[in-house]
N, C-alpha and C positions, 0 to 999 in steps of 0.2 A: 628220478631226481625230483625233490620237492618243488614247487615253484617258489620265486623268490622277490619280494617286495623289497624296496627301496623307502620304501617311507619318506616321509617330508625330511627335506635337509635343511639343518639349523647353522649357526655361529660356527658350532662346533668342528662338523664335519666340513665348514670354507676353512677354519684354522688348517685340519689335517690334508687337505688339500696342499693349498699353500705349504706346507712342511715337503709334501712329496713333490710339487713342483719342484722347489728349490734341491732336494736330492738329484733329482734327475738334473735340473741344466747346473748343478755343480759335478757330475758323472759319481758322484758316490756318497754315504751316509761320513765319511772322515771329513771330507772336502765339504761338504754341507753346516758343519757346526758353526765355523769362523762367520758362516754367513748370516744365521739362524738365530748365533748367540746363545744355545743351548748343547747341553752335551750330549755323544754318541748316543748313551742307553734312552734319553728321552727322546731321539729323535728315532730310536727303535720303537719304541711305544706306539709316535704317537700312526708312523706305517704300520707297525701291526692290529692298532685298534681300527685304520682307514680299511685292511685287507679283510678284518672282521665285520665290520660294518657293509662293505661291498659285498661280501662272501665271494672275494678272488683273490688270487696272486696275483700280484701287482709286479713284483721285481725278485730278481735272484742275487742271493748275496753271501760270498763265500772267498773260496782260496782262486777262484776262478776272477774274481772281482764282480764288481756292482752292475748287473742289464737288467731290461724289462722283457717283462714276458709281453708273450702278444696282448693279452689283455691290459695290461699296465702300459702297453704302448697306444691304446683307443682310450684309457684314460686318464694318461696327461694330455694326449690333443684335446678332450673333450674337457679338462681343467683348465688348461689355457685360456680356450675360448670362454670359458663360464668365468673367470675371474677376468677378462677382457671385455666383457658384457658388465659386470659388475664395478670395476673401476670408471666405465663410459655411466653408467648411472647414477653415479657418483657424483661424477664430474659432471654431469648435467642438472642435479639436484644442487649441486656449487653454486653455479652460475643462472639460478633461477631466485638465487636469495637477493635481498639490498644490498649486501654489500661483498667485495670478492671475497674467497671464503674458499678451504681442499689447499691443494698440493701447487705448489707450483716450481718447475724442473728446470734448471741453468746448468750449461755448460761451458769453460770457457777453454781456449787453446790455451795452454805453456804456461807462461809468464803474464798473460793478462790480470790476475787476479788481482794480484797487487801494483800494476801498471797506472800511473797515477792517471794518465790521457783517458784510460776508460773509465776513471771515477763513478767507480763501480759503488767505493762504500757509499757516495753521494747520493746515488740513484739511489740502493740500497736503502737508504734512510727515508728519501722523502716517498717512495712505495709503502718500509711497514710504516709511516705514519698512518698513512691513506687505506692502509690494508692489513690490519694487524693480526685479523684471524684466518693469514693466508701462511699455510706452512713452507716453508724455501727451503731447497736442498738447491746445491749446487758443489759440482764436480770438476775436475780437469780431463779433460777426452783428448783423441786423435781427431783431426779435423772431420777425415773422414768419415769418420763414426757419428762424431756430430748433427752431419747433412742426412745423412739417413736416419737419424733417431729423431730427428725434428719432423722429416717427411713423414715416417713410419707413428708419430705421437707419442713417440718415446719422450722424448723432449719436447720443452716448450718455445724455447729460445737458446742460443748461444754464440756466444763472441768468437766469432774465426779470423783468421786472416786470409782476405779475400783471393781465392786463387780462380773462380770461375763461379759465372750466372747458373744454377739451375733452377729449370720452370718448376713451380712448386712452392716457390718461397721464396720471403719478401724480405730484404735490404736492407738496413740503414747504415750510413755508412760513417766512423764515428771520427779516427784522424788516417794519415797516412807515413809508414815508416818509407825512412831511405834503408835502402840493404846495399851495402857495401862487401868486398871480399877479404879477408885476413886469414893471416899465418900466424904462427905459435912464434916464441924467438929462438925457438928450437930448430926452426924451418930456413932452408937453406937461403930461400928468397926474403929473408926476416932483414936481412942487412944490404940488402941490393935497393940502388937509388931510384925512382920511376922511370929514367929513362933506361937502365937495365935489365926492367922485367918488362922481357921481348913474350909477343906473344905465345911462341914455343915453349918458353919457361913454364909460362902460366899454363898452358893447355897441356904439359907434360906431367903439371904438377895433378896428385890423389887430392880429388875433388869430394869432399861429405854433403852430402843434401838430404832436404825434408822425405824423400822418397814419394813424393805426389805428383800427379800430372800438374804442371803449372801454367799459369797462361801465358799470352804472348810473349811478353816483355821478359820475362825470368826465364821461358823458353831458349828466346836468342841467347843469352847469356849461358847457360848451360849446356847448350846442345854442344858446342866446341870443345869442352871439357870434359878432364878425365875424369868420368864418375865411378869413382872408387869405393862409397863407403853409403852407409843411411844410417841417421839417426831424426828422427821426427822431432825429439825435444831439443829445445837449445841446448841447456846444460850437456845432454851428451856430445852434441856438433861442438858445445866449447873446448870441451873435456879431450875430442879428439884432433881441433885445433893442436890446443897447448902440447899435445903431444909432439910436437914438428910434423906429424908425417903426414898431415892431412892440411890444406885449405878450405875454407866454407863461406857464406855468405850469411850475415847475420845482420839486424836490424841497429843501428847504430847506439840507439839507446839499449840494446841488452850487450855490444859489447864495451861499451861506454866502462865500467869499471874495468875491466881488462885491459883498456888502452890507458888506462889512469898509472896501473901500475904497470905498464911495457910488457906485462904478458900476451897481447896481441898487438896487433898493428894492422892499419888497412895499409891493402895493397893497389895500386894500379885504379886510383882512384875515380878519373877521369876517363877510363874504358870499362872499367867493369861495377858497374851499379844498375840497381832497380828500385822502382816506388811499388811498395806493398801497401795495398788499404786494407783498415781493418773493420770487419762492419758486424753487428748483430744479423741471426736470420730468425726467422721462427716463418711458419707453415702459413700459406693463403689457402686459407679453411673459412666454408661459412659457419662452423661449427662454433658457437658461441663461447670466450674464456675470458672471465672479465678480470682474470688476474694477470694472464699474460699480458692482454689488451691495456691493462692500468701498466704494466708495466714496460709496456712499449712508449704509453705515451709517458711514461717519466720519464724514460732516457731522450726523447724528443724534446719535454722541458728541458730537463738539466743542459743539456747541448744543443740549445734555441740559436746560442751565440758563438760555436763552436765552428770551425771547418766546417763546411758541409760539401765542397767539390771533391768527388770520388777517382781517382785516378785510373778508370776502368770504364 
């Protein structure tokens, strides 16, 4: 067997990289297009010109479905880490310019987006004044998902609502909802007066939650309850409210329309409530980002004169 050079790698061959990454953590060349924006036979290409180029088998793809061969499995680890070397190079050549400059990654929970208390597009605005040639993607996530993509540098910041401190990352914290508990008017307790709903009603009643560990205070309130259902977004928990057959706890301002038109109702209002804060996190890193960093300190401006006591 001849031996075999590599030669210098250009542009080209990080493009075909990147295409095989994304095969692989979408599990096949179908699942791959939606992500890629290009079609099956070019994304045939462009693995088969990467397998040429390497001169190996990279992946097996047939009636069997889409795996990697052992080789193809040493190099997407070794892609990974080379395009995770090259985005940190990146992003440090960013943040060694005048002014911020690269990517900068948000995420927020549920209904934030448009939630007027985190006057997001306000932030929003006086950032790209200050920073125009900084590109912004932002998302809607699982909370959970969030804290670890922030920890991990996935993420740069995102707006949760506060369920617990971990070391790692830093705080601000922006207003605080009340959560209260309701029924659909479909729910049997939907017409019982507060002194009626005995707490056996309540604690007999199919209970839907965020499905997250929560802290103290949302703890007491839940432990006594029948937990029957999970849905992480509101709209679902509202969705299985209105259904009668479920109770939940929801943040007063996202069920505020639904109490406008009598399709929920709080229940038991003066035993069953909790204060949820909701705060920005992003990473206590000495690793320089001067767009995150600009962008911390604008939600700092914006909200100079805002709540600032955390109810945690």
């Amino acid at each position: 067997m001849k031996n075999f050079s590599l030669g210098q790698i250009g542009d080209y061959e990080i493009k075909q990289l990147r295409v095989f990454k994304t095969v692989v953590d979408c599990g096949g060349f179908s699942a791959a297009e939606t992500r890629l924006n290009i079609c099956r036979p070019t994304i045939s290409i462009h693995i088969a010109n990467l397998e040429s180029r390497l001169n190996l088998t990279l992946c097996k793809r047939g009636r069997s479905g889409f795996s990697l061969t052992d080789e193809g499995t040493v190099i997407y680890d070794q892609t990974c880490k080379l395009l995770e070397l090259l985005e940190s190079f990146r992003h440090t050549i960013h943040n060694l310019s005048t002014s911020p400059s690269g990517q900068l990654n948000i995420a927020l929970s549920d209904t934030f987006s448009l939630d007027p208390r985190c006057r997001l597009s306000e932030i929003i605005k006086e950032f790209c004044q200050q920073a125009p040639d900084v590109e912004m993607t932002t998302n809607v996530e699982h909370m959970g998902d969030m804290e670890r993509k922030v920890l991990n540098d996935e993420l740069d910041i995102a707006f949760i609502p506060y369920h617990r401190q971990l070391e790692g990352l830093n705080y601000i914290h922006l207003f605080t909802d009340i959560n209260y508990l309701y029924c659909g008017r479909d729910n049997p307790l939907y017409d019982l007066s507060e002194e009626q709903l005995t707490e056996e009603l309540l604690h007999g009643s199919r209970m839907v939650h965020a499905g997250l560990k929560p802290h103290e205070e949302v703890y007491q309130q839940l432990s006594s309850m029948h937990l029957a259902g999970t849905a992480y977004h509101y709209d679902s928990r509202i969705a299985m409210a209105l259904s009668g057959q479920y109770i939940c706890f929801l943040p007063e301002s996202v069920a505020a329309p639904h109490i406008s038109s009598g399709d929920l109702k709080a229940i038991a209002t003066k035993s069953k409530f909790f204060s949820l804060g909701v705060a920005v996190i992003s990473k206590k890193s000495a690793q320089p980002n001067r767009a995150r960093d600009l962008f911390l300190k604008t939600i700092n401006n914006v909200f100079v004169d805002a709540e600032t006591g955390a109810p945690y």
